[in-house]
C-alpha positions as a Python dict, from the first residue, in 0.01 Angstrom:
ca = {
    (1, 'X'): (0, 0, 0),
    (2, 'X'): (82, 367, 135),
    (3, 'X'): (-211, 392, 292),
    (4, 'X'): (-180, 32, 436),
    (5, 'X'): (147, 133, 588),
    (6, 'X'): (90, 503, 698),
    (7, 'X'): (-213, 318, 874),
    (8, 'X'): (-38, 110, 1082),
    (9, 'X'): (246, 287, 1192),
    (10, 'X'): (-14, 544, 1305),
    (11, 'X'): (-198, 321, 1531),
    (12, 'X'): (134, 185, 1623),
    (13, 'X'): (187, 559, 1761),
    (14, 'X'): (-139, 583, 1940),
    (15, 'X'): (-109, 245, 2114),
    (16, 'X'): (199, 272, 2197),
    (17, 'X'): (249, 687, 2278),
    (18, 'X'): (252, 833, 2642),
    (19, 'X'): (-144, 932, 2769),
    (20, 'X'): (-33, 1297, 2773),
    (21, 'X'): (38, 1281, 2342),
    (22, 'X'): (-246, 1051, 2257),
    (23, 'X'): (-674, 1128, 2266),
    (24, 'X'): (-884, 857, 2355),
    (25, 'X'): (-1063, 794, 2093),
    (26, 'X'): (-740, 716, 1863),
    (27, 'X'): (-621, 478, 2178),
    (28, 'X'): (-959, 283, 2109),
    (29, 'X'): (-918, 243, 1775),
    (30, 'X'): (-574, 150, 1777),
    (31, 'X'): (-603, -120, 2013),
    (32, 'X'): (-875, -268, 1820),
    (33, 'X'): (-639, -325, 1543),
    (34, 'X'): (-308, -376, 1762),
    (35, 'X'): (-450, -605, 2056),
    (36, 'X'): (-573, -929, 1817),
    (37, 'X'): (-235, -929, 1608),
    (38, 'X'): (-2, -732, 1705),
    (39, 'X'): (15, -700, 2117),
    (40, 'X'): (286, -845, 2299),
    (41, 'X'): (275, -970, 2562),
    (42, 'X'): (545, -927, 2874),
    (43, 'X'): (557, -1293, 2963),
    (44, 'X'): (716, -1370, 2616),
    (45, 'X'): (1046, -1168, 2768),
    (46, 'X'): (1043, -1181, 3145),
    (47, 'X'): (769, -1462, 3266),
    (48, 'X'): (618, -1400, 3590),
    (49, 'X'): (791, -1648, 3810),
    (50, 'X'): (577, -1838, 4074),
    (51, 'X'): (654, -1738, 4386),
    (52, 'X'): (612, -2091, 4540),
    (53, 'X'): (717, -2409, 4501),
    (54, 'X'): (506, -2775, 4471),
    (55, 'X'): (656, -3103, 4589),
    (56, 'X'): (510, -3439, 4473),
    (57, 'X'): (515, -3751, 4635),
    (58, 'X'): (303, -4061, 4573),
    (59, 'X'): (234, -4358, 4752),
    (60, 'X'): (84, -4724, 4626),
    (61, 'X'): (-248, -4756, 4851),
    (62, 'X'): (-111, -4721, 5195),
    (63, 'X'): (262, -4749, 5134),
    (64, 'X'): (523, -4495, 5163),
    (65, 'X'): (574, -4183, 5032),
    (66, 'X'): (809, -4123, 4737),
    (67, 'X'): (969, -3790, 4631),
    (68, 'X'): (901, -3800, 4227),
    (69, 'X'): (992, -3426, 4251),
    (70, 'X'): (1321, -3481, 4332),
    (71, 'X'): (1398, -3770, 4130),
    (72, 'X'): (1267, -3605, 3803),
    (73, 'X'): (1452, -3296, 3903),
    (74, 'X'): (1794, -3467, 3940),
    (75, 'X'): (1777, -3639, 3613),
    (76, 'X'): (1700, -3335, 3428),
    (77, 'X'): (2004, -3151, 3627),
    (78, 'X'): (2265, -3465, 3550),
    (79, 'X'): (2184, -3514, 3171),
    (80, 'X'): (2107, -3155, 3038),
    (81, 'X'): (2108, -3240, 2701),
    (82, 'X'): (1815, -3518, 2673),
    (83, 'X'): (1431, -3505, 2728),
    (84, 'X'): (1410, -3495, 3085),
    (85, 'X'): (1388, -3108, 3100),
    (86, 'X'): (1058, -3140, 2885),
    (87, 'X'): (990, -3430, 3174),
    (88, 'X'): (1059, -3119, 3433),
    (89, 'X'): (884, -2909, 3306),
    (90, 'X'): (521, -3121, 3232),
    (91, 'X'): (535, -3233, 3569),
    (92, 'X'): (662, -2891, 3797),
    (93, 'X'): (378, -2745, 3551),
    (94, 'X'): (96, -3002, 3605),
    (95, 'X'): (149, -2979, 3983),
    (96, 'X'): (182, -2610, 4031),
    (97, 'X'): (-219, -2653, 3830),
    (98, 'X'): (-315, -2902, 4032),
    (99, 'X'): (-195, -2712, 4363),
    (100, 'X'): (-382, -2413, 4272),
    (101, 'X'): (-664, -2673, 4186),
    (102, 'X'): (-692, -2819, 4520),
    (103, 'X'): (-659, -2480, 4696),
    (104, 'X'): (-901, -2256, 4536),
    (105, 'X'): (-1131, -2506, 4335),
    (106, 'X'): (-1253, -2474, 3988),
    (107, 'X'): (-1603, -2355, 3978),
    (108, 'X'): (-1851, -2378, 3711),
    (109, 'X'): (-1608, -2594, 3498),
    (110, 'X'): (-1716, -2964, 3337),
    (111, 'X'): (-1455, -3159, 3480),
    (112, 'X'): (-1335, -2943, 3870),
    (113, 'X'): (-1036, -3212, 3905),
    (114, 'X'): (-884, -3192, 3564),
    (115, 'X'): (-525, -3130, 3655),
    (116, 'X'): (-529, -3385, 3923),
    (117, 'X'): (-689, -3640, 3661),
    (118, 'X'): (-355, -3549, 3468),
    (119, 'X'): (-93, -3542, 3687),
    (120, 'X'): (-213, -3877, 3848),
    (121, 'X'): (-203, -4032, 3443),
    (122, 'X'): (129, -3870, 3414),
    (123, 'X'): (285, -4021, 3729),
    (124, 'X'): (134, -4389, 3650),
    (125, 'X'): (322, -4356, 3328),
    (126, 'X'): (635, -4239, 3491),
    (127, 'X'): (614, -4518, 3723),
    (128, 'X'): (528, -4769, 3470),
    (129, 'X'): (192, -4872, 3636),
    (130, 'X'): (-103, -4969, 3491),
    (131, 'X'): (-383, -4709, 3483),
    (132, 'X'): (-646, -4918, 3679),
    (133, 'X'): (-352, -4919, 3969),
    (134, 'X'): (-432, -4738, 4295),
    (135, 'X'): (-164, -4440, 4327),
    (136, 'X'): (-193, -4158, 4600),
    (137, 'X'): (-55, -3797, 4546),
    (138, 'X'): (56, -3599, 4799),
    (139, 'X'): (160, -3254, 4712),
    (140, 'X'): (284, -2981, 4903),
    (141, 'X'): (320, -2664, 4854),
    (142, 'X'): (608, -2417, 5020),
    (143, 'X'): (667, -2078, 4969),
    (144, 'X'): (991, -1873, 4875),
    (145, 'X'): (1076, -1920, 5211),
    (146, 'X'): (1080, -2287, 5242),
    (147, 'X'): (760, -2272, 5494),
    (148, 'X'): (477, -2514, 5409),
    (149, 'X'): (182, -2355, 5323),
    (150, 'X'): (1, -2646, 5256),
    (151, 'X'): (-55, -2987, 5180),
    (152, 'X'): (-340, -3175, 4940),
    (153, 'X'): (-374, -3559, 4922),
    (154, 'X'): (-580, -3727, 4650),
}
């Protein structure tokens, strides 16, 4: 048990230690036993905020456009305490995908419009429609700057 323990504190050392007090070869092996279990990552303590933000609107056929954003975004801010931040979240989430999807395009993947397949079954059910209903998306994106950087219809 000792050794077990004298182990991994040492290759706690090495991964962790300054270049300058560490040799290569023990920075190999001790991120080969570190990295699968023990590695953690930044995100878990300070999350790399997106630097832009997504607004969604939808539209029945050729109607007009509703703000969904806004709507889910102002019952999550007026009743704190219930699901609607979980609501907030799936949705800013799903969209922020789905932007990135429509502006870069998913390559050598089985299904390219996967987050736009979800975020369109997500907004039937928050509208209540049925999922053979025709529903438009319109999402724009701005930046931290509140200039449009783009806009994707599907």
């Amino acid at each position: 048990m000792i050794c077990l323990l004298t182990f991994h504190f040492a290759c706690t050392y090495f991964y962790t230690a300054p270049d300058t007090f560490n040799s290569v070869k023990m920075e190999i092996i001790s991120a080969r036993y570190i990295n699968p279990f023990f590695h953690q990552y930044w995100a878990l303590f300070a999350p790399n905020l997106p630097d832009y933000n997504v607004v969604i609107e939808v539209s029945e056929k050729e109607g007009v456009w509703r703000n969904i954003s806004h709507e889910i975004l102002e019952n999550h801010y007026s009743y704190r305490i219930t699901e609607k931040g979980r609501l907030a979240l799936a949705f800013t989430g799903i969209a922020r995908w789905a932007t990135w999807e429509c502006a870069v395009g998913r390559v050598n993947e089985k299904d390219p419009e996967k987050y736009q397949h979800i975020l369109k079954d997500l907004c039937r059910g928050y509208l209540r429609m049925n999922p053979t209903d025709d529903l438009r998306i319109r999402l724009t994106k701005y930046d931290l700057y509140s200039a449009k950087e783009g806009e994707f219809i599907f």
